[in-house]
C-alpha positions in Angstrom: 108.8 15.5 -96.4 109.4 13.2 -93.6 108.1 14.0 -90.0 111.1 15.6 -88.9 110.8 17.5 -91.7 107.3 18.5 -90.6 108.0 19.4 -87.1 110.8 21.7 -87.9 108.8 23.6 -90.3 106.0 23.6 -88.0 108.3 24.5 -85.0 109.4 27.9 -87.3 105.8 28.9 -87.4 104.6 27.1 -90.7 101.0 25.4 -91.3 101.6 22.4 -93.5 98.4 21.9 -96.0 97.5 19.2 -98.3 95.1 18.0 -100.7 93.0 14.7 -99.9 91.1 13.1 -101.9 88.9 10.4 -100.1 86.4 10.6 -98.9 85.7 14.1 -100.6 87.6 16.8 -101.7 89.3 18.3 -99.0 92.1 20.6 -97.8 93.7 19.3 -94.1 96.5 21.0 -92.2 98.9 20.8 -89.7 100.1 23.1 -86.8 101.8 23.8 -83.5 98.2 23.7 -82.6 97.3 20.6 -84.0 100.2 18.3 -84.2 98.6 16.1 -86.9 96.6 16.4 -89.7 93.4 18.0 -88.9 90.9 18.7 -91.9 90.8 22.4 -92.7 87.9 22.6 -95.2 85.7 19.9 -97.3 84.8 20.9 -101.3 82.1 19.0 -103.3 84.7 19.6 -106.5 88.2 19.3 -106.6 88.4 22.1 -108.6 87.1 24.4 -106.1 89.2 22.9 -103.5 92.4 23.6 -105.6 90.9 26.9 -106.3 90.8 27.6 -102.2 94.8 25.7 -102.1 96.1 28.0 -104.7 94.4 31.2 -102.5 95.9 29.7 -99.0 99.3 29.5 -100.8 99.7 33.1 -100.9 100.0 33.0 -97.5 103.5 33.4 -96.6 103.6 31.1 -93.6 101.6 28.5 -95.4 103.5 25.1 -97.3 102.4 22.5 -99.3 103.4 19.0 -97.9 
């Protein structure tokens, strides 16, 4: 999604998340509030991060980037 992309998802009331890697596991987000990626949550496993992804997902005004 480019970032015009973003912003008009964002501006319809979405939260972008997306899965990071580096340094850790993590989960980071974007928002009206934010404006740029912000980091939601940190994991010590991916597999409980994608665990917590797959849970925020179910939100209907959540998207994955």
């Amino acid at each position: 999604m480019t970032l015009d992309g973003h912003n008009k998802v964002i501006a319809a009331g979405f939260t972008l998340i997306r899965k990071r890697d580096v340094p850790e596991p993590g989960i980071w987000y974007k928002d009206t509030h934010t404006g740029e990626w912000s980091k939601m949550a940190q994991y010590k496993t991916k597999a409980a991060r994608d665990r917590q992804f797959k849970e925020l997902l179910k939100n209907e005004h959540i998207v994955e980037d």
